[in-house]
C-alpha positions as CSV (number, residue, x, y, z in Angstrom):
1,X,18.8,33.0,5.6
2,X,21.9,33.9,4.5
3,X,22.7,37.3,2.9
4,X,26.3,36.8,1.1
5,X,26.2,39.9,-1.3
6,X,27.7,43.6,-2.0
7,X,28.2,45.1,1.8
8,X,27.6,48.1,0.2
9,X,24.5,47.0,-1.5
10,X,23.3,45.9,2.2
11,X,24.2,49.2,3.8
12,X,22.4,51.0,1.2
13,X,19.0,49.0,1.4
14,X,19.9,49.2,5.6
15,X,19.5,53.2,5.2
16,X,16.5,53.1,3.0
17,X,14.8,50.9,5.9
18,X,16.1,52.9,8.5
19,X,14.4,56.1,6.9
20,X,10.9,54.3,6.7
21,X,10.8,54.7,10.4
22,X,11.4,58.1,10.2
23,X,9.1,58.4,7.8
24,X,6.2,56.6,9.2
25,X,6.6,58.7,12.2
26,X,6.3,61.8,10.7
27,X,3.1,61.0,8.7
28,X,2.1,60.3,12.3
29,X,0.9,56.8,11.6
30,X,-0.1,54.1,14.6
31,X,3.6,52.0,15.5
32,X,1.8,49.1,15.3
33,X,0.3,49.6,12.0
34,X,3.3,50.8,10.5
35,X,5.4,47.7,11.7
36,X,2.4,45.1,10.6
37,X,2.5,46.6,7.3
38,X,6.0,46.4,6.9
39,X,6.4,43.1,7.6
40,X,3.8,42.2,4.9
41,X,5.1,44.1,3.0
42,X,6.9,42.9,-0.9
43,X,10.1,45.0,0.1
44,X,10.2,42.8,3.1
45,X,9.7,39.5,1.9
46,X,12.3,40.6,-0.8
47,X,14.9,41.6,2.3
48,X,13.9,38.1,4.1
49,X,15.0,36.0,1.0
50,X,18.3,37.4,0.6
51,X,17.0,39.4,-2.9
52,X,19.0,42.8,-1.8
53,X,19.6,43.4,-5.7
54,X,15.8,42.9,-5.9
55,X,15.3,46.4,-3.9
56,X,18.7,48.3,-3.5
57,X,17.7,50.8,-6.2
58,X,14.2,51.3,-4.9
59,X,13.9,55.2,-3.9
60,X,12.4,55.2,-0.2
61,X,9.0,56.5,-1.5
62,X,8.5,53.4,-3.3
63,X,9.2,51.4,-0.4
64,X,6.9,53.4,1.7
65,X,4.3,52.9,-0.8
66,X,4.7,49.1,-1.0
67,X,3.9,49.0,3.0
68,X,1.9,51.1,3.8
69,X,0.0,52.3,0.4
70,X,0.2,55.9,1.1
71,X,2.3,58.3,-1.3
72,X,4.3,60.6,0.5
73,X,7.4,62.9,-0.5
74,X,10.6,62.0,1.2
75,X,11.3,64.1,4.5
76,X,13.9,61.5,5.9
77,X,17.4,62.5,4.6
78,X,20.0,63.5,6.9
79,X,17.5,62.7,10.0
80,X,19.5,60.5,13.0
81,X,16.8,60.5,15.2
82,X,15.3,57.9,17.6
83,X,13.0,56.7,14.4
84,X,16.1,56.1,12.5
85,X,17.9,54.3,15.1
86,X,15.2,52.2,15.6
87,X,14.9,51.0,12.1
88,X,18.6,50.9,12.0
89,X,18.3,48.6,15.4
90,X,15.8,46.8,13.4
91,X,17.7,45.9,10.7
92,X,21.2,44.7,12.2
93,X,18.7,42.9,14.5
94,X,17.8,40.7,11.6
95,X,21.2,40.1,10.3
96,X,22.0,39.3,13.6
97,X,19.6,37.2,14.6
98,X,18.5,35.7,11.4
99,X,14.8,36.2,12.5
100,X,11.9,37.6,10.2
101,X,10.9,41.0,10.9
102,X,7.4,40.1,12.2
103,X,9.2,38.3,15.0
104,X,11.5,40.9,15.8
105,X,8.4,43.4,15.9
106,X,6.4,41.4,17.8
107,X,9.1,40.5,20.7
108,X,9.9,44.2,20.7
109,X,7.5,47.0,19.8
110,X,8.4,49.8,18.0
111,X,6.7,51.4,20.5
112,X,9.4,50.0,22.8
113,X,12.2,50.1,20.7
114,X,12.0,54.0,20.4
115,X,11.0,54.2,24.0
116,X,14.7,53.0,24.4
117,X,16.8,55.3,22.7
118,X,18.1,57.3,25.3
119,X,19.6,53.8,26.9
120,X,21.1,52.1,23.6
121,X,21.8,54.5,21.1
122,X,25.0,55.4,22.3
123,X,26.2,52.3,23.7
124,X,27.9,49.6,21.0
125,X,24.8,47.3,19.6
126,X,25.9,43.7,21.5
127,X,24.4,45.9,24.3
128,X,20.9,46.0,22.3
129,X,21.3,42.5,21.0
130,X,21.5,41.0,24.7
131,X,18.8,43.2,25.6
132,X,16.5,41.6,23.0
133,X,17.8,38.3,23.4
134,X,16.3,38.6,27.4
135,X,13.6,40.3,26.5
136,X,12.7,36.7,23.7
137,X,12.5,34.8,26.8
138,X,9.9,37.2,28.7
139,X,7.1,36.0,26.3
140,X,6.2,33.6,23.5
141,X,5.4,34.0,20.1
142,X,1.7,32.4,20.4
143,X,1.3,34.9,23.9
144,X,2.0,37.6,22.4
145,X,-0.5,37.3,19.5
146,X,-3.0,36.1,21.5
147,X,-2.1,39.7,24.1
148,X,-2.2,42.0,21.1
149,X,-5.5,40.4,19.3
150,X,-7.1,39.9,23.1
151,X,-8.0,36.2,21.7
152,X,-8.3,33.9,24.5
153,X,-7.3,30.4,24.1
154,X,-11.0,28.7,23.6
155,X,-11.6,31.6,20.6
156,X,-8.9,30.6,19.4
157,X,-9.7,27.0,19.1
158,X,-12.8,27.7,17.9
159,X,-11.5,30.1,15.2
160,X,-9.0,27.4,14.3
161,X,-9.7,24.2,14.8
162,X,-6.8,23.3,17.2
163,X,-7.4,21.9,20.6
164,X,-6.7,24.1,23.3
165,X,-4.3,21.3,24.8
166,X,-2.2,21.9,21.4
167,X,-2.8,25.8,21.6
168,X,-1.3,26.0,25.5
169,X,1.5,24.0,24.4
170,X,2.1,26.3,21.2
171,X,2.0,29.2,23.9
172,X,4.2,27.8,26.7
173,X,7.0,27.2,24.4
174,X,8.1,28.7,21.1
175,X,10.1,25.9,20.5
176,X,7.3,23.8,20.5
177,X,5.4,26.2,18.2
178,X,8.5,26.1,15.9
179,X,7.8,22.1,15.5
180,X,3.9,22.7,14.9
181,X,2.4,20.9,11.7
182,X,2.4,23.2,8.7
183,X,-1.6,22.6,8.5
184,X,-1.7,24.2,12.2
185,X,0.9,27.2,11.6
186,X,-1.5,27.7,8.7
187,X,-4.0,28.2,10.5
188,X,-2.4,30.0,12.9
189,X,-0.7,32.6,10.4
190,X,-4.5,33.0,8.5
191,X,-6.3,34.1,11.7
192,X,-3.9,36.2,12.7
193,X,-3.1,37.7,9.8
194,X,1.0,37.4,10.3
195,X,3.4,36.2,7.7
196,X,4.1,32.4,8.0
197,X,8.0,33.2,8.3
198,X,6.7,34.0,12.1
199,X,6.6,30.8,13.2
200,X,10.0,29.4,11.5
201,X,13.0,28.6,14.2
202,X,14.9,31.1,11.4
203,X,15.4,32.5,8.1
């Protein structure tokens, strides 16, 4: 992925993204949810291919909508709180990292990621970025669906069709998983209901 357009068209859409968070948590909805639904979500995918022209112009309530499917009046200008920073976090993560959104939400919660505020949000962002970057290393991609779906390996061969050798090697390694045949990330993405961008080395 490479996002080689308007800076100002890419700190606009950054804002707009940064003010979902705040949104989302004051409509009180469940992290998790939230996050899931973003990174399903068409203003997303748009964001992962580069498209910023695509969505700088959408108003924040559209964007809402598009996740999450709720109508709500906007309540997030002029709010720099620890939702904002995160979604902020969130965002130079990705430009950073060139990693889709569902990875970057599965290796670190936005339950997490707000939890942290007090430690980051002051200090300059490489400070975040090698935080993450350790915290990629503590689990694997195929772990960490397997934790949050409690799916052991054997239901997940069964639901799947791959061989629980494959599946602990997929989980040991994400660099393995990266190298997996498209029919098994298939698979993989279906049962868990995650974008197939999950399981790509990068955007």
């Amino acid at each position: 992925m490479a996002i080689d357009l308007n800076k100002y068209l890419i700190d606009d859409v950054e804002k707009t993204f940064s003010r979902l968070f705040v949104l989302a948590v004051h409509q009180s909805m469940n992290l998790f949810a939230f996050t899931y639904l973003l990174s399903k979500s068409n203003y997303v995918a748009k964001l992962e291919e580069g498209d910023i022209d695509a969505i700088s112009n959408w108003p924040i309530e559209k964007a809402y909508f598009d996740a999450t499917k709720e109508t709500v009046k906007d309540d997030s200008y002029g709010i720099y709180n620890d939702a904002y920073w995160s979604g902020y976090s969130y965002f130079e993560l990705f430009l950073k990292t060139h990693k889709p959104f569902s990875y970057l939400f599965l290796k670190l919660p936005l339950e997490k990621m707000l939890d942290i505020y007090e430690i980051f949000h002051e200090m300059d962002f490489t400070s975040l970025l090698e935080y993450f970057k350790k915290r990629e290393t503590e689990n694997t991609i195929l772990g960490m669906l397997c934790k949050n779906k409690k799916c052991s390996l054997t239901k997940l061969k069964e639901a799947t069709g791959i061989s629980v050798n494959t599946l602990s090697k997929y989980r040991s390694s994400d660099e393995i998983l990266y190298k997996a045949s498209f029919q098994n990330i298939y698979k993989l993405a279906r049962y868990f209901e995650v974008p197939i961008s999950l399981f790509v080395d990068s955007l």
